[in-house]
C-alpha positions as a Markdown table, in Angstrom:
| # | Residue | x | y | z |
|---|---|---|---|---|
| 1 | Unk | 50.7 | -73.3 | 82.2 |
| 2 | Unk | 48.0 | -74.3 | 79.6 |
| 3 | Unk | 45.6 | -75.2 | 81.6 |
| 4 | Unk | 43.0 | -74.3 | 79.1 |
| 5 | Unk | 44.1 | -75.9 | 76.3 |
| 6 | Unk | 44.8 | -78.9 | 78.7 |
| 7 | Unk | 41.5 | -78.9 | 79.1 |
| 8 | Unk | 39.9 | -78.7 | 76.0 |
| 9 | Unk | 42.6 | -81.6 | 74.8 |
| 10 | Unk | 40.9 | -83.3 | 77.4 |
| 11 | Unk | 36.9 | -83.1 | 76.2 |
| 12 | Unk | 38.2 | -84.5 | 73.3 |
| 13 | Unk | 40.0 | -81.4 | 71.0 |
| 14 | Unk | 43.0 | -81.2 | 68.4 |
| 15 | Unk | 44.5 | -78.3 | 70.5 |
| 16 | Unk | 48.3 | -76.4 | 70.3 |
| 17 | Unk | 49.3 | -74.0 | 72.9 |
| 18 | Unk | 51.2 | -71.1 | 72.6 |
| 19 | Unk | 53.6 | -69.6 | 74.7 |
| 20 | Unk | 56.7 | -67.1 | 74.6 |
| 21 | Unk | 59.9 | -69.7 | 74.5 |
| 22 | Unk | 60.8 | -70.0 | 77.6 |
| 23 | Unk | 57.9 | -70.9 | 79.1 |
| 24 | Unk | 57.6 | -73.6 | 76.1 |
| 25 | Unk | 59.1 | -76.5 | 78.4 |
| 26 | Unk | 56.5 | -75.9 | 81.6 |
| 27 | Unk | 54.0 | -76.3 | 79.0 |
| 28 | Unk | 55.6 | -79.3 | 77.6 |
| 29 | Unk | 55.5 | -80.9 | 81.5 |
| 30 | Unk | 52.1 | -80.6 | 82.0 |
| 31 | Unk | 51.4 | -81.9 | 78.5 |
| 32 | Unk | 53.4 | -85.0 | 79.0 |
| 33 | Unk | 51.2 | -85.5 | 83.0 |
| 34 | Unk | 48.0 | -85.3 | 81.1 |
| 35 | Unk | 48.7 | -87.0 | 77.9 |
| 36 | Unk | 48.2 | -90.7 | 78.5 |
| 37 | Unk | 44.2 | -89.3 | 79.0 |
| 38 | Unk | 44.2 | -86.7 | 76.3 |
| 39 | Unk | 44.8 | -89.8 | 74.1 |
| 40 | Unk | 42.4 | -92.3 | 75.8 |
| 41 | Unk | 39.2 | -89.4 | 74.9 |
| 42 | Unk | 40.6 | -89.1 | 72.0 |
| 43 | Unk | 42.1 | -85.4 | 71.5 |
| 44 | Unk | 45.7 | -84.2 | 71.1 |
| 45 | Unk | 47.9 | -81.8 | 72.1 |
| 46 | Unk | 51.0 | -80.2 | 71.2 |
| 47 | Unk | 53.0 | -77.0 | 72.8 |
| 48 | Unk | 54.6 | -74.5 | 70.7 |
| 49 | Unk | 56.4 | -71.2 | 70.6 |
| 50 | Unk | 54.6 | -68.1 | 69.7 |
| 51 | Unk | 56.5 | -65.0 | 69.7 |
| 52 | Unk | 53.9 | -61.7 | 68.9 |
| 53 | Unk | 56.8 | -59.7 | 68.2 |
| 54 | Unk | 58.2 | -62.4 | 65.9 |
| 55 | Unk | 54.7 | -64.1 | 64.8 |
| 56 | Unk | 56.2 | -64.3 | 61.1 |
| 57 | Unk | 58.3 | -66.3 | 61.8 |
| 58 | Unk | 56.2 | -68.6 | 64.7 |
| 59 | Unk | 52.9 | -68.4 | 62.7 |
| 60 | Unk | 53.8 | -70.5 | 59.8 |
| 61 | Unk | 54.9 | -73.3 | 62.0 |
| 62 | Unk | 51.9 | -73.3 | 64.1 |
| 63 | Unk | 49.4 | -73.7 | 60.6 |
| 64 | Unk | 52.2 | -76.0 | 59.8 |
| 65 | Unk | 51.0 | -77.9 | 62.9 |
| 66 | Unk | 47.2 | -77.7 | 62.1 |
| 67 | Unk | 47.3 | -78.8 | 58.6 |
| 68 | Unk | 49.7 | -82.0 | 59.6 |
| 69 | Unk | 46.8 | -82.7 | 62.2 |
| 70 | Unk | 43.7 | -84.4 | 62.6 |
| 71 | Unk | 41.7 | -81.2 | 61.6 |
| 72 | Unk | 41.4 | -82.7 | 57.8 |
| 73 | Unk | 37.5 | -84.2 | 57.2 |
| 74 | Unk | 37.8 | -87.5 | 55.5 |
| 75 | Unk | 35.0 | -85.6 | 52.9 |
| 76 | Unk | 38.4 | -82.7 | 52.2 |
| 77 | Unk | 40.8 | -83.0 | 49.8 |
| 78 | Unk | 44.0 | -82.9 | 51.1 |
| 79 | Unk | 44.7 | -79.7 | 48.8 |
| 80 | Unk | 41.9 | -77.8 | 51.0 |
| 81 | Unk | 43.2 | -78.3 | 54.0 |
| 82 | Unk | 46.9 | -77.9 | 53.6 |
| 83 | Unk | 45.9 | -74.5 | 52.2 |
| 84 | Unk | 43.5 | -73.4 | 55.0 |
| 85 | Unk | 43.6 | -74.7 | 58.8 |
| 86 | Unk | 40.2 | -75.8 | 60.1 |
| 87 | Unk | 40.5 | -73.8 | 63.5 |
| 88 | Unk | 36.9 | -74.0 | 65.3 |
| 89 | Unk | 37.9 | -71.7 | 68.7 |
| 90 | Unk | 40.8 | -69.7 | 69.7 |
| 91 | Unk | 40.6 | -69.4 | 73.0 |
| 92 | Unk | 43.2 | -67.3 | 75.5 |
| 93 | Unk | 43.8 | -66.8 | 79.2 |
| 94 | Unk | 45.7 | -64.0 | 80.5 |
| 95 | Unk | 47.4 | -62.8 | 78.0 |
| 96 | Unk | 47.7 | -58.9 | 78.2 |
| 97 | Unk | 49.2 | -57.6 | 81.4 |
| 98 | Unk | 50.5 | -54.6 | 79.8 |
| 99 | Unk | 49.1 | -52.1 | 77.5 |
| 100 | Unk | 52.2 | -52.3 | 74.8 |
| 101 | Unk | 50.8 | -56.0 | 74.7 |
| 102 | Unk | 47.7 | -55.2 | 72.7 |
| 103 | Unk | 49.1 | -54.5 | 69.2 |
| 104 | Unk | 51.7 | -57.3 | 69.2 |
| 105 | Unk | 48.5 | -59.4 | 69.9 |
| 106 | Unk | 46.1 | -58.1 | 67.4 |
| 107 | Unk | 48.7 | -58.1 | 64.7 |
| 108 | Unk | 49.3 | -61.8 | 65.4 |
């Protein structure tokens, strides 16, 4: 689980990865196996719960996240960033396996 994001932590990104809850802790593992060389290229990683069915509450943590990150420029004020995440990708991996999935996702 998180394989991508693993990945893209690992060329160097500023990456959280989403899951349902209970899944949150498998993440979590392979974080914690790949971590000592996520941080030696210099990117960072952190696993969190993302709920579509409950994003309002999950969302506001995850921007939370972002703005307490490295995303800031050293050129932004701090009042630019804590108002607006610097996201550059969003990238997913198999997440719709059925079609009441789509919605949940969109609206997210």
């Amino acid at each position: 689980m998180g394989v991508g994001g693993i990945s893209s932590a690992m060329l160097g990104g500023n990456v959280v990865i989403t899951d349902i809850e209970k899944v949150v802790p498998l993440m979590q593992q392979n974080v914690n196996a790949n971590i000592n060389n996520i941080k030696k290229i210099g990117g960072n990683i952190i696993a969190q719960k993302l709920d579509w069915f409950q994003c309002e509450k999950d969302v506001p943590n995850i921007v939370q996240l972002f703005n307490n990150s490295s995303s800031c420029h050293d050129n932004e004020q701090v009042e630019t960033c804590s108002q607006l995440p610097v996201i550059d990708f969003i990238l997913s991996a198999d997440v719709i396996w059925i079609e009441s999935l789509i919605e949940p996702l969109i609206n997210t």
